[in-house]
Steps between C-alpha positions, in 0.01 A plus 500: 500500500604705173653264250570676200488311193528534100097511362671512091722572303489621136790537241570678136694406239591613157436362238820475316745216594863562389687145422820419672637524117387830469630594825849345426518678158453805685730461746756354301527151732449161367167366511611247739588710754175661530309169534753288690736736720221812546207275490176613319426399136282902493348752644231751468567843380264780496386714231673827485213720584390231788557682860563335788195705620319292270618156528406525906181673467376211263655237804349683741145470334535130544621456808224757634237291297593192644487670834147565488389173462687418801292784687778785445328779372718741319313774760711282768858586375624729743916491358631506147886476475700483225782180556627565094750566342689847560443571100158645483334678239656848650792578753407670860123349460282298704352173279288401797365793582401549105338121525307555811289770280494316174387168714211744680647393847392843682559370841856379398780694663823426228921465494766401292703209637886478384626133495614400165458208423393343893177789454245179546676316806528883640142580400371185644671541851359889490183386447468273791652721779281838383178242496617393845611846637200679335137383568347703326675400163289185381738478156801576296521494128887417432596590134771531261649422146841538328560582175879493527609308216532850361741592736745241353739607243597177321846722350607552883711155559484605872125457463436153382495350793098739541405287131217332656329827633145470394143685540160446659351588765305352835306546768402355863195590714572405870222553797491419865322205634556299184416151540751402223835552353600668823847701528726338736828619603768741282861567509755771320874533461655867301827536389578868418869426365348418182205771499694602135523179337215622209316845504358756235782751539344750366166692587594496846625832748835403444479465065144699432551462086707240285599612146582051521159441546371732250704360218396164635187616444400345823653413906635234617699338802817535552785377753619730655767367696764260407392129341748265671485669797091437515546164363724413860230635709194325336652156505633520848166642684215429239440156510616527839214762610263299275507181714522762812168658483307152371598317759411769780172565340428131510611495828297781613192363375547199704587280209799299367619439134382179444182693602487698166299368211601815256799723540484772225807707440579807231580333173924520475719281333425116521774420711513740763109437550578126534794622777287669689180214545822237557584729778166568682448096441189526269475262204477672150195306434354748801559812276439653196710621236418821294666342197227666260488829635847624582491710805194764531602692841291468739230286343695206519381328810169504420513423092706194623235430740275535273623244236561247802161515539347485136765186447386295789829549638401602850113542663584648853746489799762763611636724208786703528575799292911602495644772279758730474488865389810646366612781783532258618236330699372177562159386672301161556153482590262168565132484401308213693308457102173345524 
């Protein structure tokens, strides 16, 4: 019986950690807000001429190194998709299909995958069902980064709620017949009615130039649709849809909450993370907060997976990765790890 499961993982990050104090000076906040209310004491930023390109092709050369000495050759990858961030190093452009050559993956057909911030749980569900509907496919590179924190404008007051947006970059090889860290079940919720709570405006069909961004002398998001009104629709449905799609794919995969040894979420604001593990019924000492990162798209399941298991903090037992992706979308998927 196919049972696909994660072989590695590998991640990137910059160098350069911004302090909460630098971040609140920038944003004009108190420094206490930033630690206590938004809840991360830093995060890493990338250098300016750092691509997101860049940060996943250096995670991707770990996670396919650590492959092969699990008996995935690189030769073997048969799917390279892109589950990053929107922002790439160029607008219209295919990041995966640009990796899959730099990587030497010949055999590799490649996409780009658009889920925000959910693109791991998304990636990690695709993986499974084309290693399960395809058997000739023996395994899929999954790969992104973010380098976002540029596309926060600390003067925009509208914006300071995106002051934990941070860069690096991961990446995920899954294959069928995997004898550990198998892929169990997956579930997703959308809610279009806030598809223009944050965008880059500009650079699109509808706004193709932006004398703003050019006297910026860079893009960044913006909302484009009114504040309080997306404020009343995020804390009605999100934590809502949150405990929603957890609990199904726990359900699905034949498990209950007191079942889960590690439930890894997007990093958010302290509070609203603690809401939403009260609600499934899974004890904060069965997660892990991103406290020094700040929130790095899509990498954050597996950089807090990661740091649960360099602490000691968890060894193996059902994992599930939750996120949200502004859009808005939200996905859960559980990992049988180990």
């Amino acid at each position: 019986m196919n049972r696909p499961g994660v072989v590695s993982y590998g991640l990137y990050l910059p160098r350069r950690w911004v302090s909460a104090r630098t971040i609140a000076r920038q944003f004009h906040i108190p420094e206490s807000v930033v630690v206590q209310k938004q809840g991360f004491h830093g995060k890493r930023v990338s250098a300016r001429a750092e691509m997101p390109s860049a940060m996943a092709l250096s995670a991707a050369r770990s996670a396919l190194s650590k492959a092969r000495r699990q008996g995935i050759d690189p030769a073997d990858i048969g799917l390279v998709a892109w589950c990053g961030s929107q922002w790439k190093d160029y607008h219209v452009w295919l990041a995966s299909a640009y990796l899959q050559d730099r990587l030497h993956l010949p055999k590799a057909f490649a996409f780009d995958l658009s889920a925000m911030c959910a693109g791991s749980v998304f990636g990690l569900s695709l993986a499974k069902r084309f290693l399960v509907a395809d058997g000739d496919l023996r395994a899929v590179l999954l790969v992104g980064a973010s380098k976002e924190s540029y596309l926060v404008r600390p003067s925009d007051s509208q914006g300071r709620w995106m002051d934990n947006f941070a860069d690096g970059g991961w990446a995920v090889v899954v294959a069928r017949d995997h004898p550990k860290n198998r892929i169990l079940s997956s579930e997703f919720l959308s809610d279009g009615s806030i598809a223009l709570m944050a965008a880059e405006r500009n650079g699109g069909a509808r706004f193709p130039t932006s004398d703003a961004y050019s006297r910026a002398g860079r893009a960044y998001l913006e909302g484009l649709m009114d504040e309080a009104k997306f404020r009343r629709i995020i804390e009605r449905v999100s934590g809502r849809n949150f405990e929603t799609v957890i609990r199904r794919s726990i359900e699905k995969s034949g498990l209950g909450p007191a079942d889960v040894r590690l439930l890894l979420l997007n990093h958010m604001k302290r509070s609203f993370h603690t809401t939403v593990l009260a609600h499934v019924g899974v004890d904060p000492a069965r997660s892990f907060y991103l406290e020094d990162f700040g929130h790095t798209q899509s990498a954050d399941q597996f950089l807090a997976l990661d740091q649960a298991l360099r602490r000691g903090q968890f060894s193996s037992g059902p994992v599930v990765m939750a996120a949200a992706g502004a859009g808005y979308v939200w996905g859960s998927t559980v990992v049988q790890w180990g």
